[in-house]
PADREN-833860 format. One record per atom (N, C-alpha, C): x, y, z; atom name. Coordinates in nm, 4 decimals, decimal comma. Layout:
<site east="X" north="Y" up="Z" atome="CA"/>
...
***
This chain:
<site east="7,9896" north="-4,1491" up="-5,4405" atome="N"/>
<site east="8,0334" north="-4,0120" up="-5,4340" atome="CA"/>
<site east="8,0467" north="-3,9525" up="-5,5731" atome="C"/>
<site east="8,0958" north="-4,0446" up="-5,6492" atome="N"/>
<site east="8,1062" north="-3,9758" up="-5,8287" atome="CA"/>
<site east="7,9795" north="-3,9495" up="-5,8753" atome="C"/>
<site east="7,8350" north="-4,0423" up="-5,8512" atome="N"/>
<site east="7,7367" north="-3,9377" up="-5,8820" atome="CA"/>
<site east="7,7053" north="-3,8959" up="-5,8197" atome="C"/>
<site east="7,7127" north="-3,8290" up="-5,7122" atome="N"/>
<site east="7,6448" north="-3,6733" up="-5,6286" atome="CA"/>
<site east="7,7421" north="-3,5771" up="-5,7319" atome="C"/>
<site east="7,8756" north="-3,6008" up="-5,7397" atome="N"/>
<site east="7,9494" north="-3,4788" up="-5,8059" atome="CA"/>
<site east="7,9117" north="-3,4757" up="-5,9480" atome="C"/>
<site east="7,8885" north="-3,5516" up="-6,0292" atome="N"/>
<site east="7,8129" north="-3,5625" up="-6,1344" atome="CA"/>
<site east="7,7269" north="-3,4787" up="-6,1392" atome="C"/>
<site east="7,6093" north="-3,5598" up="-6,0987" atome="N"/>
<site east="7,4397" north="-3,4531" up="-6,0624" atome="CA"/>
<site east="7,4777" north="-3,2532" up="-6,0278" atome="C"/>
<site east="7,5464" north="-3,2824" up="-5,9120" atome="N"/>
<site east="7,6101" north="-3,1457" up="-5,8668" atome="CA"/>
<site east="7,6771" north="-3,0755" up="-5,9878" atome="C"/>
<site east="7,7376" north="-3,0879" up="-6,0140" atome="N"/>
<site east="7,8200" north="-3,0190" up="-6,1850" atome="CA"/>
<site east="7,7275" north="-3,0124" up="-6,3217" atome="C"/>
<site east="7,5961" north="-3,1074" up="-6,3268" atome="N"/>
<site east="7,5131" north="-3,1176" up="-6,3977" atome="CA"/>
<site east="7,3861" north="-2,9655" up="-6,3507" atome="C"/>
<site east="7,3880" north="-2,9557" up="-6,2688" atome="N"/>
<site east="7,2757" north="-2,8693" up="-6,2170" atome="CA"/>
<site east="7,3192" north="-2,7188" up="-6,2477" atome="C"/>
<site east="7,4627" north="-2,7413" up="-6,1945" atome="N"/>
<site east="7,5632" north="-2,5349" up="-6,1958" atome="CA"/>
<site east="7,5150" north="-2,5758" up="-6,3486" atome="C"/>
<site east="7,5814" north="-2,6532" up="-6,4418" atome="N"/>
<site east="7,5677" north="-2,5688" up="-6,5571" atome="CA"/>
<site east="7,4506" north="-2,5935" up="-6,6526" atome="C"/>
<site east="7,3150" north="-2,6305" up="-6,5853" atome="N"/>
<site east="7,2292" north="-2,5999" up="-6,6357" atome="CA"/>
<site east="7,1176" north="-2,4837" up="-6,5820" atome="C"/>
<site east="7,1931" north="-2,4166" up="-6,4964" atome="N"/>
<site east="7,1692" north="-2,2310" up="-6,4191" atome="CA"/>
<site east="7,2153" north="-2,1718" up="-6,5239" atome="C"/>
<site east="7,1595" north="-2,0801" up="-6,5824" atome="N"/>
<site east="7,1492" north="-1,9713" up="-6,6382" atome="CA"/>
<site east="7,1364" north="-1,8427" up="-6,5885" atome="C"/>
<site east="7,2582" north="-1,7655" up="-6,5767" atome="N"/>
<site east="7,2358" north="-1,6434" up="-6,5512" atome="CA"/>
<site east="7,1953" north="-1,4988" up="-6,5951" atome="C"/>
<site east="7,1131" north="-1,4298" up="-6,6038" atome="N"/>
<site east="7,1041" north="-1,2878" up="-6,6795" atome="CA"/>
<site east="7,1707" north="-1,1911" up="-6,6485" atome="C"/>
<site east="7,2693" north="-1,1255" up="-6,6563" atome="N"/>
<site east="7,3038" north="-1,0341" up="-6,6758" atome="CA"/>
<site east="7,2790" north="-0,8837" up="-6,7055" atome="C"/>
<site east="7,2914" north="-0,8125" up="-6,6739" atome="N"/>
<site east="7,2331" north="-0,6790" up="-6,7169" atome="CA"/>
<site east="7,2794" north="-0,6450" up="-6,8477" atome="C"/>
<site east="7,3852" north="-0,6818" up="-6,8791" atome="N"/>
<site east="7,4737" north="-0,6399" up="-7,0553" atome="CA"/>
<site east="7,3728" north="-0,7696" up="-7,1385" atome="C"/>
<site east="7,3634" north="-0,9278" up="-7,1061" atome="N"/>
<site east="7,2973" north="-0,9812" up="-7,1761" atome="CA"/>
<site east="7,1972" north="-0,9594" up="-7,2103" atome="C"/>
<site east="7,0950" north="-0,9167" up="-7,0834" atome="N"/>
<site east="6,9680" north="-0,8476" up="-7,1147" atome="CA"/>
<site east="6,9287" north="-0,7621" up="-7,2116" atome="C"/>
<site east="7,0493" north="-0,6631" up="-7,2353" atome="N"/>
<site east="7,0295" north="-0,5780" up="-7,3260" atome="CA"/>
<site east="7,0730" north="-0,5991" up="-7,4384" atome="C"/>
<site east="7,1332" north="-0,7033" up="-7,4432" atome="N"/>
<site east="7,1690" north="-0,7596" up="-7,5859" atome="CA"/>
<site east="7,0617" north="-0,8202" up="-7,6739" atome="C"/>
<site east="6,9815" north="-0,8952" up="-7,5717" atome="N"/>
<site east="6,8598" north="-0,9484" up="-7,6069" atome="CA"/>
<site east="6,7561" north="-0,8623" up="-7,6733" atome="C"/>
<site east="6,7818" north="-0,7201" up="-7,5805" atome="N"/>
<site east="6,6735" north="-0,6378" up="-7,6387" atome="CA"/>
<site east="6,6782" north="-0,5389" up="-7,7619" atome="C"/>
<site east="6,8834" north="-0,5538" up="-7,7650" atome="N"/>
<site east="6,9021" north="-0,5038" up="-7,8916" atome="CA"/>
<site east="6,8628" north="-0,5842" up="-8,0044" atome="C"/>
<site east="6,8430" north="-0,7289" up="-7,9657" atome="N"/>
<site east="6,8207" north="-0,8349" up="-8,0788" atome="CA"/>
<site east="6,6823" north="-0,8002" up="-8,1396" atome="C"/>
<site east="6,6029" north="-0,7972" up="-8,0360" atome="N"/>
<site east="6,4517" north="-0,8323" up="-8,0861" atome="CA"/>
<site east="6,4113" north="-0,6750" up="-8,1039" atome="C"/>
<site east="6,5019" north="-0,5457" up="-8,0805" atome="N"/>
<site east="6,4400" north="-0,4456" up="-8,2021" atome="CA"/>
<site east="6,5379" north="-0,4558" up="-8,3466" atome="C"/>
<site east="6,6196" north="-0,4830" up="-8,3567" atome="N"/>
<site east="6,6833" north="-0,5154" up="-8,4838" atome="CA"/>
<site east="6,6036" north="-0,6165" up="-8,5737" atome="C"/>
<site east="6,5650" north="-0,7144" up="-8,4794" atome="N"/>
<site east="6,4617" north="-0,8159" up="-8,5578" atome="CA"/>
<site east="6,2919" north="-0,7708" up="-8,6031" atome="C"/>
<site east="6,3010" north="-0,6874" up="-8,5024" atome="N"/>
<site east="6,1233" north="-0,6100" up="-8,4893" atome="CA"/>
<site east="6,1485" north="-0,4846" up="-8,6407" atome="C"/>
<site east="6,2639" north="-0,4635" up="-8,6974" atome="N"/>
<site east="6,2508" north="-0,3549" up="-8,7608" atome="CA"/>
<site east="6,3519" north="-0,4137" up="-8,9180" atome="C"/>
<site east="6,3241" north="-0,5414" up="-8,9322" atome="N"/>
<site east="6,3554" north="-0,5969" up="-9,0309" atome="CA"/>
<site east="6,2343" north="-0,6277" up="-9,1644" atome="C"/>
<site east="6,2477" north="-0,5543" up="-9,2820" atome="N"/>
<site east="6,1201" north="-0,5454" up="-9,3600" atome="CA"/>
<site east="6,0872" north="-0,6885" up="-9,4331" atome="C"/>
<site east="5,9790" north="-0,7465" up="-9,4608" atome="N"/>
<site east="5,9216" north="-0,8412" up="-9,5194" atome="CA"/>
<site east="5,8093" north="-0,8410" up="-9,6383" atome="C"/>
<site east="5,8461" north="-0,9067" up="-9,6955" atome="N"/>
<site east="5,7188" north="-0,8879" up="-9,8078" atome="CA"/>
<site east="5,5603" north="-0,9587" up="-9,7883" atome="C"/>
<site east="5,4849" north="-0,9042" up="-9,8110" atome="N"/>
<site east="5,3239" north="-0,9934" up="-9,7181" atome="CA"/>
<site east="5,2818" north="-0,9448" up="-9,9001" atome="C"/>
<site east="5,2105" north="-1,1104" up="-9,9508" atome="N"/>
<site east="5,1357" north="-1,1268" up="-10,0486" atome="CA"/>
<site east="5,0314" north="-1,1760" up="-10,0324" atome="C"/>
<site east="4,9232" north="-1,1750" up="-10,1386" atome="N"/>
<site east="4,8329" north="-1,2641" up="-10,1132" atome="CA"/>
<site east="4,7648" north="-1,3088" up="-10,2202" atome="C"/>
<site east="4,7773" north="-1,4675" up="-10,2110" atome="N"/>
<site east="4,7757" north="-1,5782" up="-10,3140" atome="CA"/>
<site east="4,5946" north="-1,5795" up="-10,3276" atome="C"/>
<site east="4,5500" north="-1,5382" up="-10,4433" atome="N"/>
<site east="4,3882" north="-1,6061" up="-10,4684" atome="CA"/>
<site east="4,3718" north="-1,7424" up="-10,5060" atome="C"/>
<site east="4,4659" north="-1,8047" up="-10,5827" atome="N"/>
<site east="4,5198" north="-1,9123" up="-10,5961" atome="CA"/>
<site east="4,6283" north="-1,9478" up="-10,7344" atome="C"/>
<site east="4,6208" north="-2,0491" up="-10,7642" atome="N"/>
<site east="4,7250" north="-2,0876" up="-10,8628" atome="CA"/>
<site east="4,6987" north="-2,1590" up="-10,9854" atome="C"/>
<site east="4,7841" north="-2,2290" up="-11,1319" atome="N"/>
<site east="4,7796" north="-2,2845" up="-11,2241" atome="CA"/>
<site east="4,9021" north="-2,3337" up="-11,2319" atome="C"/>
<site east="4,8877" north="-2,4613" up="-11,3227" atome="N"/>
<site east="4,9831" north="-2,4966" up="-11,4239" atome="CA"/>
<site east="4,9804" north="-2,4557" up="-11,5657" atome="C"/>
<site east="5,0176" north="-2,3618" up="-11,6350" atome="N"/>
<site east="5,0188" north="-2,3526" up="-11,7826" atome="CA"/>
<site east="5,1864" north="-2,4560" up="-11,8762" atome="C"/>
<site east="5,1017" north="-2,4743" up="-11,9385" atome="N"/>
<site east="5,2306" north="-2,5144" up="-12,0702" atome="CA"/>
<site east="5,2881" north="-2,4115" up="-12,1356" atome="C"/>
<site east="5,4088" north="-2,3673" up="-12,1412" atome="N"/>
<site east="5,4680" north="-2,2292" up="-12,2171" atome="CA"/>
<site east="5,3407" north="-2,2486" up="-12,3321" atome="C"/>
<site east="5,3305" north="-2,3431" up="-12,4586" atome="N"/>
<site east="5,2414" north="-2,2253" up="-12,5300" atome="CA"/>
<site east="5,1581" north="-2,1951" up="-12,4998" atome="C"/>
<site east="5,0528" north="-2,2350" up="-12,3911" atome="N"/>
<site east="4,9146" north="-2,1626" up="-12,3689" atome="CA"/>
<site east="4,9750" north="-2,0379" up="-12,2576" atome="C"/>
<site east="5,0653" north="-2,0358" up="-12,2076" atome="N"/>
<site east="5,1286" north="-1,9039" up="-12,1848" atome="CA"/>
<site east="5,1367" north="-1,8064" up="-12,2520" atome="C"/>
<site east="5,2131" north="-1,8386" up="-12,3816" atome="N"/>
<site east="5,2736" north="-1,7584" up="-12,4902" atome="CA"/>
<site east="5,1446" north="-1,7135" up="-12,5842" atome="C"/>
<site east="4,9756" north="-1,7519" up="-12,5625" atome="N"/>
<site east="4,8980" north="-1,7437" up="-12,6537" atome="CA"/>
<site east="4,8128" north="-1,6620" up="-12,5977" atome="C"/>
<site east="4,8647" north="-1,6271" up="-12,4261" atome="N"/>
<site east="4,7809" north="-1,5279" up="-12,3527" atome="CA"/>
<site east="4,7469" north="-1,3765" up="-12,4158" atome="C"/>
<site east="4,6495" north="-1,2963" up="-12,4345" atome="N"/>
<site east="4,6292" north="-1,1690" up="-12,4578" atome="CA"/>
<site east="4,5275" north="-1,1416" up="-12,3439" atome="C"/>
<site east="4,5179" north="-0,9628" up="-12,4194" atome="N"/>
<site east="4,4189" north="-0,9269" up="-12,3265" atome="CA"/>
<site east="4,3072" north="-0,9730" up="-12,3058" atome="C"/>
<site east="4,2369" north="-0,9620" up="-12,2055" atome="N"/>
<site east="4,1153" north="-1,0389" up="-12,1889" atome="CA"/>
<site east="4,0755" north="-1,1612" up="-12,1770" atome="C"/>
<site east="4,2117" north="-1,2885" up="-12,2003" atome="N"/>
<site east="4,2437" north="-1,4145" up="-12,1284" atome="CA"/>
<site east="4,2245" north="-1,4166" up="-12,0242" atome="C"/>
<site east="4,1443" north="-1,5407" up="-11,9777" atome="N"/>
<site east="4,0747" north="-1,5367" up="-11,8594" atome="CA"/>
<site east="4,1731" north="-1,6838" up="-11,8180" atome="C"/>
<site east="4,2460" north="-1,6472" up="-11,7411" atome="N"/>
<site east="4,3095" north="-1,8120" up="-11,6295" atome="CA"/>
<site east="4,2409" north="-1,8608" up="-11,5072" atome="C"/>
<site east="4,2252" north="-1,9870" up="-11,5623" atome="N"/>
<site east="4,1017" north="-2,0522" up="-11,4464" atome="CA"/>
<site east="4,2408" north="-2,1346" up="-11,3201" atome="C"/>
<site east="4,1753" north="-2,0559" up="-11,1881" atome="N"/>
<site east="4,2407" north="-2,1178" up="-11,0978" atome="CA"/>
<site east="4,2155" north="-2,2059" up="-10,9994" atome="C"/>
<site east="4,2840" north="-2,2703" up="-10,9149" atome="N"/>
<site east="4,2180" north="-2,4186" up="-10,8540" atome="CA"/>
<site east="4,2133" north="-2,3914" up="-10,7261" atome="C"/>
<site east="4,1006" north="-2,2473" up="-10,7163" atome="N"/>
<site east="4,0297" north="-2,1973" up="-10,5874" atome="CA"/>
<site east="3,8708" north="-2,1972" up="-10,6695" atome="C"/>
<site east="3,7950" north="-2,1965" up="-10,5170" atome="N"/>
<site east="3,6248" north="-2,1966" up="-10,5680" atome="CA"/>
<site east="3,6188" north="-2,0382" up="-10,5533" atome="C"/>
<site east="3,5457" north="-1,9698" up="-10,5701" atome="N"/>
<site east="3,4649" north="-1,8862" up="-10,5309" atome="CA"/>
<site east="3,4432" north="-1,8415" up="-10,4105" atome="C"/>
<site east="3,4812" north="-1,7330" up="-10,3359" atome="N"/>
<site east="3,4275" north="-1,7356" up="-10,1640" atome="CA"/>
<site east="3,5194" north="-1,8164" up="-10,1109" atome="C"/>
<site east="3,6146" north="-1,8874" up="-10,1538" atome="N"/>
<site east="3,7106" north="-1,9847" up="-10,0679" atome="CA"/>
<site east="3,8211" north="-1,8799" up="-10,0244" atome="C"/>
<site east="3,8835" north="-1,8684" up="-9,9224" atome="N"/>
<site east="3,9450" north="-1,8052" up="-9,7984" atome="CA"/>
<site east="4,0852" north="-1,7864" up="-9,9616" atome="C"/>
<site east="4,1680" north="-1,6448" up="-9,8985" atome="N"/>
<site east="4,2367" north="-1,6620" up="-9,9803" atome="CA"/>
<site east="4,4108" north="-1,6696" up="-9,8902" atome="C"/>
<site east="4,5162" north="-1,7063" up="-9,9408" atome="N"/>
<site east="4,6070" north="-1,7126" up="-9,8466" atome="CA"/>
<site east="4,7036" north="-1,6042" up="-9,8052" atome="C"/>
<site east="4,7229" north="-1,5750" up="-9,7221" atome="N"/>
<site east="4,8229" north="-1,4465" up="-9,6807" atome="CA"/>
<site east="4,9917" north="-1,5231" up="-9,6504" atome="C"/>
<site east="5,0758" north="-1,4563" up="-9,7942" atome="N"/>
<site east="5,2003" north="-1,4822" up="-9,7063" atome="CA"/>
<site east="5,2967" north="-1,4266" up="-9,6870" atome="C"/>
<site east="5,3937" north="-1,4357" up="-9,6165" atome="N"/>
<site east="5,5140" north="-1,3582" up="-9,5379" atome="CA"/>
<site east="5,6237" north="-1,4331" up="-9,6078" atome="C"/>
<site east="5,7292" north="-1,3364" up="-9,6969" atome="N"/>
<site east="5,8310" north="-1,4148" up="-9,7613" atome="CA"/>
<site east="5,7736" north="-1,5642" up="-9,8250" atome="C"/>
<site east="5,6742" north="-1,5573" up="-9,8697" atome="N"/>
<site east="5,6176" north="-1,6641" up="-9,8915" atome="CA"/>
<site east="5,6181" north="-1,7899" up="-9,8260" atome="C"/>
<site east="5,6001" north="-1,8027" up="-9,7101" atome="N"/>
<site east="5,5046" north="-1,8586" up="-9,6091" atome="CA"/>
<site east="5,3499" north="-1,8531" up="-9,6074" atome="C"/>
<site east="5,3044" north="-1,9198" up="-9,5767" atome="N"/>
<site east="5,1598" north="-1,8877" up="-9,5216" atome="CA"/>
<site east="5,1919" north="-1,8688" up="-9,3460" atome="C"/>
<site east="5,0778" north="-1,7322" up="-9,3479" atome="N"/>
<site east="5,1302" north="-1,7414" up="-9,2177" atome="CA"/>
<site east="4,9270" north="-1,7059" up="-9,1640" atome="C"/>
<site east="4,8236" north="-1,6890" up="-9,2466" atome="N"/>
<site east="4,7170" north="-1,6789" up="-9,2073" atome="CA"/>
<site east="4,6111" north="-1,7079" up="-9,3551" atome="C"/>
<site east="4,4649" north="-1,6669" up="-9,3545" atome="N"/>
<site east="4,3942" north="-1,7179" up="-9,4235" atome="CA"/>
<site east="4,2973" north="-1,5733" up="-9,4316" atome="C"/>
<site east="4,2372" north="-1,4940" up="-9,5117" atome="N"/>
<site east="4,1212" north="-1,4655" up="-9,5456" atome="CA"/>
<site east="4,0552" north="-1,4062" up="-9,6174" atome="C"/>
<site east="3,9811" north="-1,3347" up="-9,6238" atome="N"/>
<site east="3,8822" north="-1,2768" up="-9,7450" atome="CA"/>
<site east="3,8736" north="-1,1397" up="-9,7589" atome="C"/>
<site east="3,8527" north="-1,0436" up="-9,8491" atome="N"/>
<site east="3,8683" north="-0,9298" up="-9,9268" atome="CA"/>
<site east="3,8042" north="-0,8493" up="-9,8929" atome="C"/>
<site east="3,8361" north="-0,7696" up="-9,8301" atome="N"/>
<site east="3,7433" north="-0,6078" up="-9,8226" atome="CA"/>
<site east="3,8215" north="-0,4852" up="-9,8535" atome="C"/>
<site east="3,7163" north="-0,3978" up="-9,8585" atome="N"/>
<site east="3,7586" north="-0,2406" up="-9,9143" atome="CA"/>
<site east="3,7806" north="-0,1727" up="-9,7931" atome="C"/>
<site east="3,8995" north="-0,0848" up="-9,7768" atome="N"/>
<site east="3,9579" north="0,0050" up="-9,6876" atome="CA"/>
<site east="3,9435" north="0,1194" up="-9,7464" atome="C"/>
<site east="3,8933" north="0,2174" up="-9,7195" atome="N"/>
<site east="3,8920" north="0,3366" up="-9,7989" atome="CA"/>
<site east="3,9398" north="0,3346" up="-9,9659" atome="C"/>
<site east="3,8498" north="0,2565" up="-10,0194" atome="N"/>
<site east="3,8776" north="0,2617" up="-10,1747" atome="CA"/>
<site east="4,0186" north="0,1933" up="-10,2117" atome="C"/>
<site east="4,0654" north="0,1219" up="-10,1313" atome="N"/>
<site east="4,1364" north="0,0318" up="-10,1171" atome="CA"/>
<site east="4,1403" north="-0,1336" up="-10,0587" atome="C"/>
<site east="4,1895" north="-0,2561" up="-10,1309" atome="N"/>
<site east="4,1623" north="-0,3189" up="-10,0665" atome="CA"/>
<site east="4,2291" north="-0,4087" up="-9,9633" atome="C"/>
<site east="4,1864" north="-0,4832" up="-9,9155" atome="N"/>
<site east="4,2476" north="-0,5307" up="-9,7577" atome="CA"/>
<site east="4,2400" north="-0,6536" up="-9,7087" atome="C"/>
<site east="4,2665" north="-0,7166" up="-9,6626" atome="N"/>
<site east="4,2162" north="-0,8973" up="-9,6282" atome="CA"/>
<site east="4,1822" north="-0,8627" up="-9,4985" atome="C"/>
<site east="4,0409" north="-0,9171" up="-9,4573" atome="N"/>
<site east="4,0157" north="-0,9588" up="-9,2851" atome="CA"/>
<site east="4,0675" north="-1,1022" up="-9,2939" atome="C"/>
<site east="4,1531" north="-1,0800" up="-9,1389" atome="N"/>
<site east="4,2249" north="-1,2472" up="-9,1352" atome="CA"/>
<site east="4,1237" north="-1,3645" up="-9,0702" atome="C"/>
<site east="4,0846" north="-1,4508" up="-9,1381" atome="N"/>
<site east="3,9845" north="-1,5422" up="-9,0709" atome="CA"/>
<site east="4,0469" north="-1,6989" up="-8,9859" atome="C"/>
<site east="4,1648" north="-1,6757" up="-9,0208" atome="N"/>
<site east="4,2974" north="-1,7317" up="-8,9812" atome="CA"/>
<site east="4,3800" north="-1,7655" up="-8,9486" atome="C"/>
<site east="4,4595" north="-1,7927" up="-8,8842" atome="N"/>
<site east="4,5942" north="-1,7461" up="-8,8705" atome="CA"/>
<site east="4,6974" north="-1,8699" up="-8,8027" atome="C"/>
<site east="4,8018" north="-1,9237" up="-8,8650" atome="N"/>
<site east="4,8576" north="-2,0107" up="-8,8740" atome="CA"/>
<site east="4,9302" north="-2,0070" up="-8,7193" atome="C"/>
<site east="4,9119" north="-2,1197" up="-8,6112" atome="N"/>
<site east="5,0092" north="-2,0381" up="-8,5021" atome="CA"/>
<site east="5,0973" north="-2,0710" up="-8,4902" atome="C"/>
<site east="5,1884" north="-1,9788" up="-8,3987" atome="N"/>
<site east="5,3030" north="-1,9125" up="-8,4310" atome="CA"/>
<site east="5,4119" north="-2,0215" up="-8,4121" atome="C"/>
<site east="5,4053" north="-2,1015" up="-8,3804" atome="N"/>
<site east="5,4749" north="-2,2323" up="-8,3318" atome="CA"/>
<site east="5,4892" north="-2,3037" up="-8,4756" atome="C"/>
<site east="5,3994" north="-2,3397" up="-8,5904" atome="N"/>
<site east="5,4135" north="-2,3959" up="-8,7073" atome="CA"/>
<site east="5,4649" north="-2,2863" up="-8,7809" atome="C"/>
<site east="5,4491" north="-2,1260" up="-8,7620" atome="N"/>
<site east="5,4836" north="-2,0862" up="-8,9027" atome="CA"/>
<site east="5,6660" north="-2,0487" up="-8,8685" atome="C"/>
<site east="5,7053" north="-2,0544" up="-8,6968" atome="N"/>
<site east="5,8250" north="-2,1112" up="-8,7374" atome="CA"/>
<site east="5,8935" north="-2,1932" up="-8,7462" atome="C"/>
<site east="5,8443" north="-2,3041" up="-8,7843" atome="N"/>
<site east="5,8973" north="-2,4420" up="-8,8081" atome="CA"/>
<site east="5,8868" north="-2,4254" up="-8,9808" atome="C"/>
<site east="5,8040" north="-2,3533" up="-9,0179" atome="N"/>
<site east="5,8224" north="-2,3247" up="-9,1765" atome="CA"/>
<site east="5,9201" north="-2,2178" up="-9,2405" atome="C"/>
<site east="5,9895" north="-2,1710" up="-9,1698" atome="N"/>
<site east="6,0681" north="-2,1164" up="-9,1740" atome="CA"/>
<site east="6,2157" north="-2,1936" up="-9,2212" atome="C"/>
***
């Protein structure tokens, strides 16, 4: 008889109920969250310098980075990666097409 009442008391409180006030709590959540600003960069790639070859930089120093050519470039969110791709012009502006995109399950575990 102690485990039927067990099991039985195990089941009520793994029911979840919605509510009409919770509901809307929920939905106050996810526009408060939907209207929270982020910074989106995008990495061509990177170096190690030694302060003096830092400090010896001028104009027209060229820094070699440890991307090829044509290699995908990275897009990130608060600095995350959250996708991958390559450079185009938007009306005299430019733009990344995403060739990419990290899913959504890993980039919040990187979080």
């Amino acid at each position: 008889m102690a485990d039927t009442d067990a099991s039985a008391v195990e089941e009520e409180t793994t029911e979840q109920v919605v509510t009409p006030e919770a509901a809307l709590k929920n939905k106050i959540n996810a526009d408060v969250l939907q209207n929270i600003p982020v910074t989106i960069s995008v990495e061509v790639g990177r170096t190690s310098l030694k302060i003096r070859d830092l400090m010896r930089l001028t104009q027209g120093s060229v820094v070699e980075l440890d991307r090829l050519a044509g290699e995908p470039l990275d897009l990130l969110v608060n600095n995350t990666l959250v996708a991958q791709g390559e450079v185009v012009l938007v009306n005299e502006r430019y733009g990344v097409r995403l060739t990419s995109v990290v899913p959504a399950a890993d980039r919040v575990k990187n979080l």
